[in-house]
LOPA-347119 format. One record per residue: x, y, z of N, C-alpha, C, CB in turn; residue in one letter. Coordinates in steps of 0.02 Angstrom, whole numbers, padded with zeros to 5 digits, always signed. Atoms other than C-alpha are relative to their C-alpha. Glycine has a CB too. Example, Ala and Ser with C-alpha at 12.3 -4.5 7.8 and 13.67 -1.06 7.14 Angstrom:
! LOPA-347119
+00045-00059+00000+00615-00225+00390+00045+00060+00000-00050+00001+00062A/-00042-00059-00003+00684-00053+00357-00039+00055+00037+00020+00023-00071S/
! end
This chain:
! LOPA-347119
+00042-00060+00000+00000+00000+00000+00044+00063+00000-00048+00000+00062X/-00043-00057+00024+00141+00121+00032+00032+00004-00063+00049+00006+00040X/-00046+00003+00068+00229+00084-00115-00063+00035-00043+00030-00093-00033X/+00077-00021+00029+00046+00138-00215-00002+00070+00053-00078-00073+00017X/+00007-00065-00015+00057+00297-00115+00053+00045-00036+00003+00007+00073X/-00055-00026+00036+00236+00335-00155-00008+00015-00067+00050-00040+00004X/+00007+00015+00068+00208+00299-00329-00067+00052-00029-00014-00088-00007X/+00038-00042+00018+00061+00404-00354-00001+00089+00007-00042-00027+00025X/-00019-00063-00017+00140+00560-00254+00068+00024-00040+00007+00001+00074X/-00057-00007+00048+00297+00551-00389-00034+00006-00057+00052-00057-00003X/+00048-00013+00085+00158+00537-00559-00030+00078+00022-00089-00075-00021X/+00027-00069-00007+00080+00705-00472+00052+00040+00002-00042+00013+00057X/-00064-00030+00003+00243+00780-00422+00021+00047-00070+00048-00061+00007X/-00053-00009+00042+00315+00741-00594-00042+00054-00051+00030-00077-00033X/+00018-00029+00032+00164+00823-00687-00026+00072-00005-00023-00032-00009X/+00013-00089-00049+00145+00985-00580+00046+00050-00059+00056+00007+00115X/-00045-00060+00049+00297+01064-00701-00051+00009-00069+00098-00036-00031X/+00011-00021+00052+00178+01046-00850-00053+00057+00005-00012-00051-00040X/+00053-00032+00002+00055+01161-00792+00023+00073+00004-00045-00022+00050X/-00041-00061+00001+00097+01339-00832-00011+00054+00057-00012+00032-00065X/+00031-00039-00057+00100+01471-00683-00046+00062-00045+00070+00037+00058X/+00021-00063+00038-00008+01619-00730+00015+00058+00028-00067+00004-00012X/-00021-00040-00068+00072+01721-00599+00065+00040-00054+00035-00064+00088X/-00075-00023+00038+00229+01721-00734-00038+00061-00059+00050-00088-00053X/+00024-00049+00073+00228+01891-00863+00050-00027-00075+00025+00105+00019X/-00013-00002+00076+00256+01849-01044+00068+00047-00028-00072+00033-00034X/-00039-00059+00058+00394+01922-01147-00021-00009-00069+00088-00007-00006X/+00016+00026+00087+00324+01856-01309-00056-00051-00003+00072-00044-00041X/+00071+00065+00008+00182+01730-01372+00057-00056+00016-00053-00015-00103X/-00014+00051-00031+00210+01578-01284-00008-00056-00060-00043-00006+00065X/+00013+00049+00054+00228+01401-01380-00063-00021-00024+00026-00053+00015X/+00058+00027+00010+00063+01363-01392-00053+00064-00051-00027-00022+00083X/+00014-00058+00032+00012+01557-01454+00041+00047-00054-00011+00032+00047X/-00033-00060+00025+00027+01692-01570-00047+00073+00014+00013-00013-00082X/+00053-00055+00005-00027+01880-01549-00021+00051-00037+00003+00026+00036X/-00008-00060+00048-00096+02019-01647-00072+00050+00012+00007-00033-00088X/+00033-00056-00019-00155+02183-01630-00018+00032-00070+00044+00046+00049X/+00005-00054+00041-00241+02297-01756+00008+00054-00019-00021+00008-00004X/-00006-00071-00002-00227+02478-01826-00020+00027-00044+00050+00023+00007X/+00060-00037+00045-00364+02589-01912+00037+00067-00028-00078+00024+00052X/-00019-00043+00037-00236+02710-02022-00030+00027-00066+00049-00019-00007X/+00040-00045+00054-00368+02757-02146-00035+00070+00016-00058-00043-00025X/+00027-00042-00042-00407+02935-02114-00062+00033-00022+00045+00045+00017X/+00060-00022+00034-00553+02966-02230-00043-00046+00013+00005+00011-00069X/+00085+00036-00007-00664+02813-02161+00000-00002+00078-00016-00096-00040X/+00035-00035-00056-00751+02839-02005+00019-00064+00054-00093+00019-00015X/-00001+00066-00044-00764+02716-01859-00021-00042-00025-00028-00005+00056X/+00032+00072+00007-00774+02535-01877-00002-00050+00051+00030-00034-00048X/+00026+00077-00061-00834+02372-01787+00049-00062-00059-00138-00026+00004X/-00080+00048+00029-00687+02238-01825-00039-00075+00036+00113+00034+00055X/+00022+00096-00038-00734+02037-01815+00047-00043-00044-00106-00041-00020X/-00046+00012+00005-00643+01911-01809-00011-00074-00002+00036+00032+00040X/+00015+00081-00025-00664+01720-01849+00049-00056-00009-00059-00029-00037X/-00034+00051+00045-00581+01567-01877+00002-00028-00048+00005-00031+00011X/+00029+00012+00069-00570+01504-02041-00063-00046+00006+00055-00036-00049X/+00057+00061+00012-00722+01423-02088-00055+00010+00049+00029-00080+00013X/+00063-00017-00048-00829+01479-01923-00030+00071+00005+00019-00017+00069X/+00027-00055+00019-00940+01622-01897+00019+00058+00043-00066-00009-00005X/-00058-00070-00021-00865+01807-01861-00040+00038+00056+00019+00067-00078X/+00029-00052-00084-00894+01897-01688+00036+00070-00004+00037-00042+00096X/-00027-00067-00006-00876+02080-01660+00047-00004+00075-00068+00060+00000X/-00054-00014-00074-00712+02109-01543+00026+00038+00014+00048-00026+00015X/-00013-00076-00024-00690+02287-01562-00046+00041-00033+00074+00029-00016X/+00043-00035+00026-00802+02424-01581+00014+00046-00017-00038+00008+00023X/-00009-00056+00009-00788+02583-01644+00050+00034-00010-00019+00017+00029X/-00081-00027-00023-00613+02612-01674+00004+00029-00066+00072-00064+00023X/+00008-00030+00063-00582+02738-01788+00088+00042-00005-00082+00059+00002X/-00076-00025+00020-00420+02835-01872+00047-00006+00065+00002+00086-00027X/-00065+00002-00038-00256+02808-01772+00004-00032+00062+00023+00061+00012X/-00008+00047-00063-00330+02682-01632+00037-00062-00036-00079-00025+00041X/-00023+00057+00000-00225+02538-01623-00020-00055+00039+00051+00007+00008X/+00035+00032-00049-00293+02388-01526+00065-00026+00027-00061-00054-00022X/-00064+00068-00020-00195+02288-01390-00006-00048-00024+00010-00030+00066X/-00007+00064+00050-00126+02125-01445-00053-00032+00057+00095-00045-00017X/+00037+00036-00021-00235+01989-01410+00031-00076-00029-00069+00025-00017X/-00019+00068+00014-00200+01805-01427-00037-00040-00021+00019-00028+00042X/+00050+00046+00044-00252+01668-01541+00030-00068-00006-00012+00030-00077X/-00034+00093-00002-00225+01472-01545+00044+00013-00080-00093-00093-00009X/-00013+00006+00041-00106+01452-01705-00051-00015-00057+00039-00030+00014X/+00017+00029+00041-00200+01431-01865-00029+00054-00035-00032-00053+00016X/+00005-00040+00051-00290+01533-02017-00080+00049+00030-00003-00053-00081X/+00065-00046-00023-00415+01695-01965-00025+00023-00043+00007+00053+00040X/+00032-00049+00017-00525+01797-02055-00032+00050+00011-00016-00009-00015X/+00020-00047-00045-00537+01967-02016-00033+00059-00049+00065+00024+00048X/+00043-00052+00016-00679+02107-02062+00000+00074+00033-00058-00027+00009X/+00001-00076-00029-00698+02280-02052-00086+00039-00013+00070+00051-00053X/+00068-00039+00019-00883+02377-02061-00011+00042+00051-00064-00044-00010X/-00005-00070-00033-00953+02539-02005-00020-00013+00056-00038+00058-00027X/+00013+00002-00058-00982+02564-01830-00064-00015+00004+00017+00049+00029X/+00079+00031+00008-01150+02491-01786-00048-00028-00044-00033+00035+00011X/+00066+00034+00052-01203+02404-01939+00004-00062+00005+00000+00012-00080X/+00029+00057-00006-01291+02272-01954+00063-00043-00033-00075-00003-00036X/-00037+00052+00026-01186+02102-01962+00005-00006-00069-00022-00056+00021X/+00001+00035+00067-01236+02058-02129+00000+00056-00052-00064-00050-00009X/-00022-00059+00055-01186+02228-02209+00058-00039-00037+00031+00082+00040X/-00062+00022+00041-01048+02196-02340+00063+00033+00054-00002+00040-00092X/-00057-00053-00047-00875+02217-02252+00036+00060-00046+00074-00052+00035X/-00036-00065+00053-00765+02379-02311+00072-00043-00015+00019+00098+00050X/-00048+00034+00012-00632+02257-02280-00010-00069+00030+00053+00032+00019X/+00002+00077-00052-00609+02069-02253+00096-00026-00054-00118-00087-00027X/-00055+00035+00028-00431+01983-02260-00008-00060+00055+00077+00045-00003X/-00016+00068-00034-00371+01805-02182+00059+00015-00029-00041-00074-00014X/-00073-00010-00031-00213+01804-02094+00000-00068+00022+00016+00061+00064X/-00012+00060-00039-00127+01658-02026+00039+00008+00056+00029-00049-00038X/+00016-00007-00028-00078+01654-01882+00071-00050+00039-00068+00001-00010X/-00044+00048-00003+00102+01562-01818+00004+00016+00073+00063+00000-00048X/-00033+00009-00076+00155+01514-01624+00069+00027+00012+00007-00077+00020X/-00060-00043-00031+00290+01611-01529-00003+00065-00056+00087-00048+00000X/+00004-00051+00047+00227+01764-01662-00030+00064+00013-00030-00023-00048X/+00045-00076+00000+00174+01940-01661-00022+00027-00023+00008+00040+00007X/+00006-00021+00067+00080+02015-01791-00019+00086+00035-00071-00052-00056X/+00010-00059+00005+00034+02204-01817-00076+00005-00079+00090+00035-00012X/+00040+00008+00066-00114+02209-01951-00017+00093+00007-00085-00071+00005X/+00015-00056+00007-00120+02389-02010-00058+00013-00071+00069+00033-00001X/+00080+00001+00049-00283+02446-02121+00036+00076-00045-00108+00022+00068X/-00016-00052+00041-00216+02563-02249-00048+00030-00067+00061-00021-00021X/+00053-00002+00082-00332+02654-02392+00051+00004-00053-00060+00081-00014X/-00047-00034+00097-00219+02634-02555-00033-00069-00034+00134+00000-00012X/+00004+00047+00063-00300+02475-02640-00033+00044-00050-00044-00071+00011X/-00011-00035+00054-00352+02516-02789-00082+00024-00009+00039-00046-00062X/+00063-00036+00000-00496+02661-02806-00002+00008+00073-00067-00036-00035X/+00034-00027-00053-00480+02710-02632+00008-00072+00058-00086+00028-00027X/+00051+00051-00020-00520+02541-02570+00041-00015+00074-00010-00075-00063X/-00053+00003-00051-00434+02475-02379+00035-00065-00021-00028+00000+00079X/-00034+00075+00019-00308+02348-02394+00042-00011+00070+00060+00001-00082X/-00033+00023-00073-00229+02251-02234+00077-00010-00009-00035-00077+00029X/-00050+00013-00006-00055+02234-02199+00024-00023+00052+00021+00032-00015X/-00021+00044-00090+00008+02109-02074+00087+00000-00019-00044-00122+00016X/-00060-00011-00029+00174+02139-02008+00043-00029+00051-00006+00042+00014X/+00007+00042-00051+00260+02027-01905+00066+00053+00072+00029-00098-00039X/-00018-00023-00031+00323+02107-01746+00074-00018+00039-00047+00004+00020X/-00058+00013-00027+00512+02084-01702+00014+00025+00088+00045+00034-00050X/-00012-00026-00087+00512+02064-01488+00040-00037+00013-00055-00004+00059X/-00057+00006-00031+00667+01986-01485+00059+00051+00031+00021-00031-00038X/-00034-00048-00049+00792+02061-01337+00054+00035-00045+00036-00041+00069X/-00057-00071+00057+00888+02225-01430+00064-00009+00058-00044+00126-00005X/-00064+00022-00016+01074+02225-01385-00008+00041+00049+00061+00002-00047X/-00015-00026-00057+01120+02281-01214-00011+00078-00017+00072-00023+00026X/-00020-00077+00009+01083+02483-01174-00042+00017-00050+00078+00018-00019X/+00043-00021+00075+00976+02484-01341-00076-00007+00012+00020-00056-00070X/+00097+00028+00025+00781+02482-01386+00006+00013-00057-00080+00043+00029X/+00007+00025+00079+00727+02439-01539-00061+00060-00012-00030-00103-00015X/+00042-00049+00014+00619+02564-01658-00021+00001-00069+00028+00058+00017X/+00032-00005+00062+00525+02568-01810-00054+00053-00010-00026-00061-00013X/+00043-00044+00015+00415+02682-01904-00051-00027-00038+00027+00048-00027X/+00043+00009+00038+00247+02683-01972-00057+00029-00037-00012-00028+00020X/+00014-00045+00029+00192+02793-02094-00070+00009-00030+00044+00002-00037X/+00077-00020-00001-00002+02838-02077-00034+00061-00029-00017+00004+00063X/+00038-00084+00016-00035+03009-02148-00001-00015-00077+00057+00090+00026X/-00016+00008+00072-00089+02986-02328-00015+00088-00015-00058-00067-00048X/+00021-00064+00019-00159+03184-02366+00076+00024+00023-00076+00035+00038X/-00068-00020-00006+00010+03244-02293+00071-00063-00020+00001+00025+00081X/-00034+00089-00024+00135+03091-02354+00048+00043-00070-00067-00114-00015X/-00049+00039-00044+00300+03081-02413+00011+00051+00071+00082-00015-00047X/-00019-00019-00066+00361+03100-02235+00079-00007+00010-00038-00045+00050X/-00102+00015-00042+00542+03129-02191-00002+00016+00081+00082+00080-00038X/-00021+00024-00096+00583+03095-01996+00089+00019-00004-00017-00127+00027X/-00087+00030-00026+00761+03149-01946+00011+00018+00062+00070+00033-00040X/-00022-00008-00078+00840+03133-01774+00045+00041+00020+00024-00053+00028X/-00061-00057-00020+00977+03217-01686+00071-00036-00028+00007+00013+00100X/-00052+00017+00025+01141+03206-01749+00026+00000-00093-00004-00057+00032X/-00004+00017+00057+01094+03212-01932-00013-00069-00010+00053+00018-00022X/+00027+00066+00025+01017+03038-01918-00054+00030-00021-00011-00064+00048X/+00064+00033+00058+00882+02990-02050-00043-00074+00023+00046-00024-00085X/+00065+00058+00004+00751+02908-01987-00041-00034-00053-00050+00023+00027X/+00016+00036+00075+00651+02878-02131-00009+00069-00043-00083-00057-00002X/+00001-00053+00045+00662+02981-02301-00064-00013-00055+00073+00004-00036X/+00053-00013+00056+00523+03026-02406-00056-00054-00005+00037+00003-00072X/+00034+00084-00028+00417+02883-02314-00066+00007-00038-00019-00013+00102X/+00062+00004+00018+00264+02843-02413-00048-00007+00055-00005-00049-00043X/+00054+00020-00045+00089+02816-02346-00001-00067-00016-00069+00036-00009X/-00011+00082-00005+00088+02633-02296+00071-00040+00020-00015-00027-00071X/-00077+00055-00019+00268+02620-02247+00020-00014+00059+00067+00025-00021X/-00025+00003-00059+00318+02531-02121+00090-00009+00003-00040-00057+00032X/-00070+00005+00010+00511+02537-02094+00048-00067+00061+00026+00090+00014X/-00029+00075-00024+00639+02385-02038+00014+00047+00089+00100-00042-00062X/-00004+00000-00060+00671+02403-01849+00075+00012-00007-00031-00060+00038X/-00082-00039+00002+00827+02490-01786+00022+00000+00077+00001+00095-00033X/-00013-00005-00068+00908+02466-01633+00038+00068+00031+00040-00059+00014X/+00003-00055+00004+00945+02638-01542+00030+00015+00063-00059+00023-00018X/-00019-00017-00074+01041+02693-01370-00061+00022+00053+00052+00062-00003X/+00046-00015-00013+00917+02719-01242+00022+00071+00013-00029-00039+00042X/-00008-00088-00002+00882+02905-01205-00078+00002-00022+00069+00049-00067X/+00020-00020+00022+00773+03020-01250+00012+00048-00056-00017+00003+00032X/-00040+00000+00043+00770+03044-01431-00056+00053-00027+00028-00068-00034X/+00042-00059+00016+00699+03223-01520+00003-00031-00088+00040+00093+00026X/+00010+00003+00062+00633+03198-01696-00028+00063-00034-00035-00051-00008X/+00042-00056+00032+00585+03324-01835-00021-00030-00075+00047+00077-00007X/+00057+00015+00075+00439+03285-01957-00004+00045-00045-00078-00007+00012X/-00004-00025+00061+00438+03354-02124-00056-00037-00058+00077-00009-00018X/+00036+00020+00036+00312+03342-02250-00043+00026-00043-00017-00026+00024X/+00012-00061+00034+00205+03440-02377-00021+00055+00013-00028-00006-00033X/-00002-00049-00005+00246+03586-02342-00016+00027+00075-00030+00016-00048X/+00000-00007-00077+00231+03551-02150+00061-00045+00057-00078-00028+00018X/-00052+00029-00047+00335+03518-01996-00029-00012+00068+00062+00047+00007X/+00017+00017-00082+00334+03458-01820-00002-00055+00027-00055+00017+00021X/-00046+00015-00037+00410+03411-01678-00018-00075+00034+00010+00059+00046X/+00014+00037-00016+00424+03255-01593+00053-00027+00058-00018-00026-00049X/-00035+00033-00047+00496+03144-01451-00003-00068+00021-00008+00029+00045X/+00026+00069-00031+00518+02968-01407+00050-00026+00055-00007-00060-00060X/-00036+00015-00077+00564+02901-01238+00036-00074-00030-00071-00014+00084X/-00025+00066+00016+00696+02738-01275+00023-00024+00069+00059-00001-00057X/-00024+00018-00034+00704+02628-01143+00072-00051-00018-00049-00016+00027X/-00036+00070+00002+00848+02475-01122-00040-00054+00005+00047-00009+00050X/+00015+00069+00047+00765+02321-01215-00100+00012+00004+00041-00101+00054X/+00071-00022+00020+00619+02411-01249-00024-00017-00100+00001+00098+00023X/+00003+00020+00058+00539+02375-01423-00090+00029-00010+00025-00087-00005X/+00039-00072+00017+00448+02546-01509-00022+00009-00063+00041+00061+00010X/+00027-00027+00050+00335+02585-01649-00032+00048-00005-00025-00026-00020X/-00011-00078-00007+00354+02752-01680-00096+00033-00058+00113+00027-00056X/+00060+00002+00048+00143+02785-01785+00010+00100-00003-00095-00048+00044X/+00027-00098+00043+00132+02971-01898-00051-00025-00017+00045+00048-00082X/+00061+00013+00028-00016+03008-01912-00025+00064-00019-00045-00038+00043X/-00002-00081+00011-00109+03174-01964-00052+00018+00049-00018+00032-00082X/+00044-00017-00041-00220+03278-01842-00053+00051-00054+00039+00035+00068X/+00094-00016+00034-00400+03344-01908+00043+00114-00019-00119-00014+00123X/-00004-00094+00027-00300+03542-01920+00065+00003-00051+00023+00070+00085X/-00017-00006+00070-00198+03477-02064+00085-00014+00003-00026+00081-00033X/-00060+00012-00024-00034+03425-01958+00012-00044+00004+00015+00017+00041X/-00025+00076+00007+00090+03307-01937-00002-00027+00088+00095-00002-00043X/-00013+00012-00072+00080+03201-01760+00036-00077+00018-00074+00008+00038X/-00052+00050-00034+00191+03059-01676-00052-00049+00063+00077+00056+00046X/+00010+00025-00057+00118+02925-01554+00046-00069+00001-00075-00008+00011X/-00037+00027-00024+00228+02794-01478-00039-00071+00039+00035+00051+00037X/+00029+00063-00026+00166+02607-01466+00052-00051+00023-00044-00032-00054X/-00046+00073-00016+00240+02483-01364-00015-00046-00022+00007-00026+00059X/-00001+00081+00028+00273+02316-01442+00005-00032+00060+00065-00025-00054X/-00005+00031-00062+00250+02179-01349+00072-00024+00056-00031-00053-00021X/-00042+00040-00046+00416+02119-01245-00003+00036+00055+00070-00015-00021X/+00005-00013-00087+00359+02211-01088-00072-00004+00012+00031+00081+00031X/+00065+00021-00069+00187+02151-01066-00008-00061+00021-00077+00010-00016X/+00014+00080-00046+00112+02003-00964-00046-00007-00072-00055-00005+00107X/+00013+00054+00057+00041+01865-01110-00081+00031+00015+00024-00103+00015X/+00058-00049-00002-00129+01973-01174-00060-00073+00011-00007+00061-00089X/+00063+00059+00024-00301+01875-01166-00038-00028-00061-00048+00014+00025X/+00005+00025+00057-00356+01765-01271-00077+00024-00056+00005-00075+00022X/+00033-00035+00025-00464+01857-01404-00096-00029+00000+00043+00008-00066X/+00086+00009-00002-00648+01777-01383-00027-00018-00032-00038+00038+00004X/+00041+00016+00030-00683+01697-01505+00005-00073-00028-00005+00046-00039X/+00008+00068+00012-00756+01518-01575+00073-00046-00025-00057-00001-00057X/-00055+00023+00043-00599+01413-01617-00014-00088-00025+00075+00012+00049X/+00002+00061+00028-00657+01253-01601+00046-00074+00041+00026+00019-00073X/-00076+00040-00043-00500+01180-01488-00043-00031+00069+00083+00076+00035X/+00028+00014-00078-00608+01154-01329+00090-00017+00049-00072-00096-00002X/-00063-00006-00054-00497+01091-01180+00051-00052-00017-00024-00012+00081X/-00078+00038+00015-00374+00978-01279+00037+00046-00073-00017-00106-00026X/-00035-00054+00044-00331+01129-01394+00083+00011+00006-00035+00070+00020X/-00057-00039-00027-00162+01184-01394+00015+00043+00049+00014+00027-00032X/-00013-00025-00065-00105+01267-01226-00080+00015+00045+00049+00074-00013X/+00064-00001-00052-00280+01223-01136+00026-00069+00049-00092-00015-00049X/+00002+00046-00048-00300+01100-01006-00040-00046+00033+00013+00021+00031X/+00031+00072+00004-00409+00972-01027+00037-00057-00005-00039-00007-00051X/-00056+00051+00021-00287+00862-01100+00018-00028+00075+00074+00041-00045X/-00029+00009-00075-00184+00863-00935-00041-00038+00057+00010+00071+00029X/+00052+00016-00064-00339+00857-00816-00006-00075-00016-00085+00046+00001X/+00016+00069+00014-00383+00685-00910+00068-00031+00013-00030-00014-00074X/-00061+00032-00006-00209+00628-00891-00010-00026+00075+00065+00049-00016X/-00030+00017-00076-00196+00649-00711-00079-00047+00016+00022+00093+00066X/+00050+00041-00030-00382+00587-00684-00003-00086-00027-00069+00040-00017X/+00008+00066+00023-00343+00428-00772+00055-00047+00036+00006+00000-00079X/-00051+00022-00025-00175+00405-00680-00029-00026+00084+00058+00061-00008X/+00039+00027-00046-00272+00422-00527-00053-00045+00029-00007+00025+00006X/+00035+00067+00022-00416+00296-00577+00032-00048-00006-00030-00002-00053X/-00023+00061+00025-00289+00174-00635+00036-00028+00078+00057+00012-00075X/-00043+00016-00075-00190+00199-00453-00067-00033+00049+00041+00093+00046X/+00083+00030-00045-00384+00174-00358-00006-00071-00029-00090+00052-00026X/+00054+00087+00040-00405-00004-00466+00053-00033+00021-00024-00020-00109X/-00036+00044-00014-00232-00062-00418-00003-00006+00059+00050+00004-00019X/+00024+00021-00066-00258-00018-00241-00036-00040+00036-00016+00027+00014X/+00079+00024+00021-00434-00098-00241+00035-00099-00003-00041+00050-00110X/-00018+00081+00003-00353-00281-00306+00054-00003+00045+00024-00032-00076X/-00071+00027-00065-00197-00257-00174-00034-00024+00073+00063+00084+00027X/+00022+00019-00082-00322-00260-00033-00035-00065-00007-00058+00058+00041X/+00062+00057+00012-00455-00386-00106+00084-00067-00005-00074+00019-00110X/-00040+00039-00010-00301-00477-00112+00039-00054+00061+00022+00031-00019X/
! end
């Protein structure tokens, strides 16, 4: 009988490491996830309601109303292929979308899906971006640009020193990631026939996407998104996938493990005594 105790307090023991703490913060999508956040850079269409399904199942609204220059936090999704919609704020589901793309969707990944108007006639077209949150070299943060202002656009960015941030940046550009001393770093925007000023705070192993965008009095403006490697692992976005609890990083799986280990230990017990 001890031996059947022992033996059952070493199978629990051993399976305690697979269960993940949730106590721990994230630097990145975990093996089992990938994440991605949106961003409404069209500045001529109004607010929209954004849904979001898995391939093949039916699309839930998971943000409302987000209109020019909101970005959403990332949110997390089991690996595999999405399809994502865009329509006006409060219309009816079964309006036509203004936009629909399918993204896929990879583990340990970050995406960025930016909504840009240049398809063709106006039209929005998506751009998924995959987000580089690997650790920038000692002393550094990492920095990229992303060039949102189409009525004011090209955009030149330069820093101090006679650095060139980006030159003559189209609308829709996003630029390669640059690793950067931390500090605080002064920028000056340039663009038709307008200027203005800017600032971005660089931490050490911070990782920065620097969004131009234009303001409603015909100017150029700067906001400063953190990428993910300093938040805790976002929640998982809400919608149908289909995985139930033996999905990828759920815990059904497990639970049946241990409840079968423990059933099988109760039946040997059971014939040791009848014995």
């Amino acid at each position: 009988m001890e031996r059947f105790r022992r033996l059952a307090a070493v199978l629990l023991l051993a399976a305690l490491p697979l269960t993940p703490s949730v106590a721990e913060a994230a630097t990145g999508p975990g093996p089992s996830v990938g994440w991605i956040r949106v961003g409404h850079l069209s500045p001529k269409v109004p607010p929209v309601d954004i849904y979001v399904a898995a391939f093949g199942r039916q699309e839930k609204v998971v943000i409302r109303k987000a209109g020019y220059g909101a970005v959403t936090p990332y949110s997390s999704l089991n690996p595999g292929a999405y399809t994502l919609s865009m329509r006006p704020a409060d219309a009816a589901a079964s309006t036509p979308p203004a936009l629909t793309a399918t993204v896929s969707i990879s583990a340990q990944t970050a995406y960025s899906l930016f909504v840009f108007a240049n398809g063709p006639d106006g039209t929005l077209k998506g751009e998924l971006i995959t987000d580089d949150l690997t650790q920038p070299k000692a002393g550094s943060g990492r920095v990229r640009l992303v060039q949102g202002s189409a009525a004011i656009a090209p955009v030149t960015v330069n820093g101090p020193n006679g650095m060139v941030v980006a030159k003559d940046a189209a609308y829709g550009l996003a630029t390669p990631y640059a690793d950067v001393p931390q500090g605080r770093w002064p920028f000056q925007l340039t663009g038709g026939g307008t200027s203005a000023q800017a600032s971005v705070d660089v931490r050490a192993g911070s990782v920065t996407t620097v969004l131009v965008t234009e303001n409603p009095g015909g100017g150029l403006k700067t906001e400063s998104l953190a990428d993910g490697a300093t938040m805790a692992d976002p929640p998982k976005m809400g919608i149908e996938t289909g995985g139930g609890g033996t999905a990828p990083g759920g815990y059904g799986g497990w639970l049946a493990l241990a409840s079968g280990v423990l059933l099988g230990l109760g039946w040997l017990t059971w014939r040791r005594a009848t014995r």
